[in-house]
C-alpha positions as CSV (number, residue, x, y, z in Angstrom):
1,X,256.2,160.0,55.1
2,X,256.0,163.7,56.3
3,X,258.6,164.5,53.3
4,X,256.2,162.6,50.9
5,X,253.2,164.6,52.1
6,X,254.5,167.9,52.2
7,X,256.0,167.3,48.4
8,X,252.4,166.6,47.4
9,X,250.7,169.5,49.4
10,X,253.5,171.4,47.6
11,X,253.0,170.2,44.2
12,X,248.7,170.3,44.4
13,X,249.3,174.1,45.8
14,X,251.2,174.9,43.0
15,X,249.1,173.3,40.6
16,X,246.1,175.2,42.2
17,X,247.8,178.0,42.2
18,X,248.4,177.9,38.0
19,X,244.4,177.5,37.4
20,X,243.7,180.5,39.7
21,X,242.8,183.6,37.7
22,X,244.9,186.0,37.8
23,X,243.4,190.0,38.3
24,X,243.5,192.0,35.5
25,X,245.0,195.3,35.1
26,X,243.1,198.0,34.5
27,X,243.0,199.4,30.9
28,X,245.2,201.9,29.7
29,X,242.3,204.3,29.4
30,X,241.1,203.7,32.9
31,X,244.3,204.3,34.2
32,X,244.0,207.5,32.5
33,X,240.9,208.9,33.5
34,X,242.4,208.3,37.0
35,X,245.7,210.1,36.5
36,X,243.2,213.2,35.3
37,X,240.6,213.0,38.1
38,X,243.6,213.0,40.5
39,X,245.7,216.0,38.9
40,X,242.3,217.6,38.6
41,X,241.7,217.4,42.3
42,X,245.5,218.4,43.0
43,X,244.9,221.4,40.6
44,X,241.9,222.2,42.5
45,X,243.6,222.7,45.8
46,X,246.5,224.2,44.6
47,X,244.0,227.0,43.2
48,X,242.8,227.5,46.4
49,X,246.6,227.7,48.2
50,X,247.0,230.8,45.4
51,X,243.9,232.4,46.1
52,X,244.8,232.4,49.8
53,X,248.4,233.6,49.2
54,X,247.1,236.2,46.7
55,X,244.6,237.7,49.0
56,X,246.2,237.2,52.8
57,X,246.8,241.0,54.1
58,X,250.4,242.8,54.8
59,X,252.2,240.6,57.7
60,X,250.3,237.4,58.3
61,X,250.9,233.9,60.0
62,X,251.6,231.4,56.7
63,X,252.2,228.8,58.8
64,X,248.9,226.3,57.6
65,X,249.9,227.6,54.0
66,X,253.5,226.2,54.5
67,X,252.1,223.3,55.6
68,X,249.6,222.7,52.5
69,X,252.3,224.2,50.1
70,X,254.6,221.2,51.7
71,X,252.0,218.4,50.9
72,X,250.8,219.6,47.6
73,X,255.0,220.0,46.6
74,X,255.3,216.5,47.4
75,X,252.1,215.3,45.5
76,X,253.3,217.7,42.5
77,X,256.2,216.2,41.5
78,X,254.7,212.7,41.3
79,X,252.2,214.0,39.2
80,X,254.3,216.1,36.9
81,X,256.8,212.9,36.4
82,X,253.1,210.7,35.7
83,X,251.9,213.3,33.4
84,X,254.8,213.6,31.6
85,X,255.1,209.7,31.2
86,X,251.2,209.7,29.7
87,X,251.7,212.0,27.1
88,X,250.3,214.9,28.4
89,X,253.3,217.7,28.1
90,X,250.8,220.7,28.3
91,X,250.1,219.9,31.4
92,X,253.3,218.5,32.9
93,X,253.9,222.4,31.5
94,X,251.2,224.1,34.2
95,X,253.0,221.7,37.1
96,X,256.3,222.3,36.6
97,X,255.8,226.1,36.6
98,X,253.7,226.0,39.8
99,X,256.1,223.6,41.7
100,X,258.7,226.7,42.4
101,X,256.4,228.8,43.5
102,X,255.2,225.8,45.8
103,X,259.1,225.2,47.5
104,X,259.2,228.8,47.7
105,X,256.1,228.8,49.9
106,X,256.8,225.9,51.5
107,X,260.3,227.0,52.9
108,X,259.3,230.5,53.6
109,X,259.2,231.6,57.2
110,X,255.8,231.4,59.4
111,X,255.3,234.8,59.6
112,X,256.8,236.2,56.4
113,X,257.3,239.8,56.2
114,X,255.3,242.1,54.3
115,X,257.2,242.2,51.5
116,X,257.9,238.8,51.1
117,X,254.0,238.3,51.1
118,X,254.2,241.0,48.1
119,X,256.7,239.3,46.3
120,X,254.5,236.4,46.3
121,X,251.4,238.0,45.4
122,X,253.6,239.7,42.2
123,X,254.7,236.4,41.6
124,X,251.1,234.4,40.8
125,X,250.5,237.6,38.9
126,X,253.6,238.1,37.2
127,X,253.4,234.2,36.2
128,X,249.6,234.2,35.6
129,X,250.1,230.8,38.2
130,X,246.2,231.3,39.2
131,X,244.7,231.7,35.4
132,X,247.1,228.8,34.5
133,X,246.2,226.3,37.1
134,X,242.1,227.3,37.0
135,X,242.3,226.8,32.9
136,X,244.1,223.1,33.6
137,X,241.5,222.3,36.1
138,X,238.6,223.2,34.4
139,X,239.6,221.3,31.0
140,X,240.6,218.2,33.4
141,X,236.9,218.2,35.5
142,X,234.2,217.5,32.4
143,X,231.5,219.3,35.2
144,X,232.8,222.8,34.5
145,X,233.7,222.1,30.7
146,X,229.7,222.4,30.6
147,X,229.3,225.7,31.9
């Protein structure tokens, strides 16, 4: 009897379980605009890790900056591979460039000397890492594409 039962509670379960609806994926294009609004908010932080590390004075304590060049490393390199895998190679471009410069940062010591901080400073320069990263965020963030 028990065996009968749970055969039909199995059987009307799975039946039930056929007519459900099923969710629906997003759309491609929604899964876009996502991807963007994310790297665009990624892109925004990472601008404000170089301005930080392109104005901090001679011999200072990096130690918060290690710490946000750690999480936004991580973050990068999903984003770069996500990028890359939508199509969008200009800007898998701008992350890959930046992701050395964030390892760097992120394995440098607390308290760097002075001419470490230098070399890092000559670095964003050098690579033009701030003008490429603000240019990639403002044509990501349709806000500042009116100004």
């Amino acid at each position: 009897g028990w065996a009968a039962a749970a055969m039909i509670l199995l059987a009307v379960g799975f039946g039930l379980g056929r007519l459900w609806p099923r969710p629906t994926a997003l759309p491609q294009e929604a899964r876009d605009r996502i991807l963007l609004a994310t790297v665009g908010a990624h892109l925004d932080r990472s601008e404000r890790l170089l301005v930080e590390v392109a104005n901090a004075p001679g011999a200072v304590d990096l130690s918060a900056e290690r710490a946000w060049a750690q999480d936004l490393l991580a973050a990068n390199r999903l984003y770069r591979q996500s990028v890359r895998h939508s199509g969008r190679q200009r800007l898998a471009v701008v992350l890959e460039e930046l992701e050395p410069f964030l390892l760097d940062l992120a394995h440098a010591p607390d308290e760097p000397p002075a001419e470490e901080i230098a070399a890092l400073r000559e670095r964003i320069a050098d690579q033009s890492l701030l003008f490429k990263v603000r240019v990639a965020s403002n044509r990501l963030d349709p806000r500042k594409q009116t100004l």
